[in-house]
C-alpha positions as CSV (number, residue, x, y, z in Angstrom):
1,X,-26.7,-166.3,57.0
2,X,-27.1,-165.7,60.6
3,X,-30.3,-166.1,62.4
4,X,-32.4,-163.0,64.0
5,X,-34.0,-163.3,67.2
6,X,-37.9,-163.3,67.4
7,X,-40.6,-163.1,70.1
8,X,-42.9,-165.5,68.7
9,X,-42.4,-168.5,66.1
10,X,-44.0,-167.7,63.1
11,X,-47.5,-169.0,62.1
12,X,-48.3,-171.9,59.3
13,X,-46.5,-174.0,57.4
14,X,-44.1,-172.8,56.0
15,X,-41.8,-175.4,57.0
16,X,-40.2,-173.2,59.6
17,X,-37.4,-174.9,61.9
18,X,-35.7,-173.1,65.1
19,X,-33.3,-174.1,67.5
20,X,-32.2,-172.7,70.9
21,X,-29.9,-170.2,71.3
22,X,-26.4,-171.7,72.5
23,X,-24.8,-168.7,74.6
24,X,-21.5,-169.8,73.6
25,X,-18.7,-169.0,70.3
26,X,-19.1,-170.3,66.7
27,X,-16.8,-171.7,65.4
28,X,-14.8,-173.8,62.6
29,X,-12.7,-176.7,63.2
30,X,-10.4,-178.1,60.6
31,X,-8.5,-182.1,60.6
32,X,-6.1,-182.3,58.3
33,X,-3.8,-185.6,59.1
34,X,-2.9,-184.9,62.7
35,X,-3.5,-181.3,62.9
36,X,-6.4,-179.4,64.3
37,X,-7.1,-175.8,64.0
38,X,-10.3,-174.4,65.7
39,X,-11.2,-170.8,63.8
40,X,-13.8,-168.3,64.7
41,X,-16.5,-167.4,61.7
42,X,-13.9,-164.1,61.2
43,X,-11.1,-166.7,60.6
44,X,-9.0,-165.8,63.6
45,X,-7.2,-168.9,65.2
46,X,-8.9,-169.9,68.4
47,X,-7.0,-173.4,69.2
48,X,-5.0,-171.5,71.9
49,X,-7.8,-170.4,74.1
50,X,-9.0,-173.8,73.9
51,X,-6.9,-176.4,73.8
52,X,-8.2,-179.3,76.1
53,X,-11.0,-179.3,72.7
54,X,-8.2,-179.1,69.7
55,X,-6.9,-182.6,71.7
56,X,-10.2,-183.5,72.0
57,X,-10.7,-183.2,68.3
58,X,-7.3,-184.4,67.7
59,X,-8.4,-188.1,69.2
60,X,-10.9,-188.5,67.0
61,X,-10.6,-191.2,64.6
62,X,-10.8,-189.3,61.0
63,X,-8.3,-188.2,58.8
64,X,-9.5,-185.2,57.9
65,X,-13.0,-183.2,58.1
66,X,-14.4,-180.1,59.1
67,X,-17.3,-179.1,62.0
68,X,-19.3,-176.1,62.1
69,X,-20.9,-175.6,65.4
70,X,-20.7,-173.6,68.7
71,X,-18.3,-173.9,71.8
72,X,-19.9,-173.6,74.6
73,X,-18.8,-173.9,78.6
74,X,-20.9,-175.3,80.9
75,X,-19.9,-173.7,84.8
76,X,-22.5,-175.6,87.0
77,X,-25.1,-176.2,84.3
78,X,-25.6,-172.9,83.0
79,X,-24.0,-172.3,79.9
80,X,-21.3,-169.4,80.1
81,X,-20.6,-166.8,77.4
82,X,-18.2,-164.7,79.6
83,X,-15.7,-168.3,80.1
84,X,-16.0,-169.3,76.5
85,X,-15.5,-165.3,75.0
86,X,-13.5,-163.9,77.7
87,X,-9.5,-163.3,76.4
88,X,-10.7,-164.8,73.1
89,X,-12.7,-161.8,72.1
90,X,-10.4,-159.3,73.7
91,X,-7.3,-160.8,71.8
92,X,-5.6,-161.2,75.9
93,X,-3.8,-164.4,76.6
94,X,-6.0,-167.2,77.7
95,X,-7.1,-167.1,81.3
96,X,-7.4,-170.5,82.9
97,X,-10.6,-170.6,83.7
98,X,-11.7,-170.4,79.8
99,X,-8.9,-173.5,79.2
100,X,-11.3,-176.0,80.9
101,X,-10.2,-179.0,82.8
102,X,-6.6,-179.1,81.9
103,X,-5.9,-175.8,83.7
104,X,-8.1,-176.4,86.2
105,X,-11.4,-174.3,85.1
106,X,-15.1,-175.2,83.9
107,X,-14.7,-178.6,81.7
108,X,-15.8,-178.2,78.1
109,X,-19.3,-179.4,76.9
């Protein structure tokens, strides 16, 4: 289910629950043993258009497990949907400004 976007919040109590809008990419990210794959919601493979966060994910100390949630690059603190969807959504090789740190661009967040 994917959420809709909405003036106002709605009224009573119905238990409602929000949270902001991160201007970024969701994504999956699988560890199996010591391999990471990081897959858009479509299933296509996104590890090489970020690869400074499949080693960051690599490094964490679990066998195996899986993360939904949104990448997102922070360029100067404002988040950045151009860096983080740039050659991944046009299927171009990665541009190093959207491989963070290691090739010299924004750093991940």
């Amino acid at each position: 289910m994917e959420a809709r976007a909405a003036e106002v919040l709605p009224d009573g109590d119905g238990g409602w629950q929000y949270e902001p809008k991160w201007d970024g990419f969701r994504c999956l990210a699988f560890k199996s043993g010591a391999a990471v794959e990081i897959k858009a919601k479509s299933g296509k493979p996104l590890g090489r258009y970020f690869p400074e966060m499949v080693a960051l994910l690599t490094s964490i100390p679990a066998d195996r497990f899986v993360v939904d949630g949104e990448l997102v690059i922070d360029i100067d603190g404002i988040l950045s949907f151009d860096a983080t969807a740039g050659p991944a959504s046009s299927g171009r090789q990665p541009h190093p400004q959207t491989l963070g740190r290691d090739a010299g661009g924004p750093d991940p967040v």
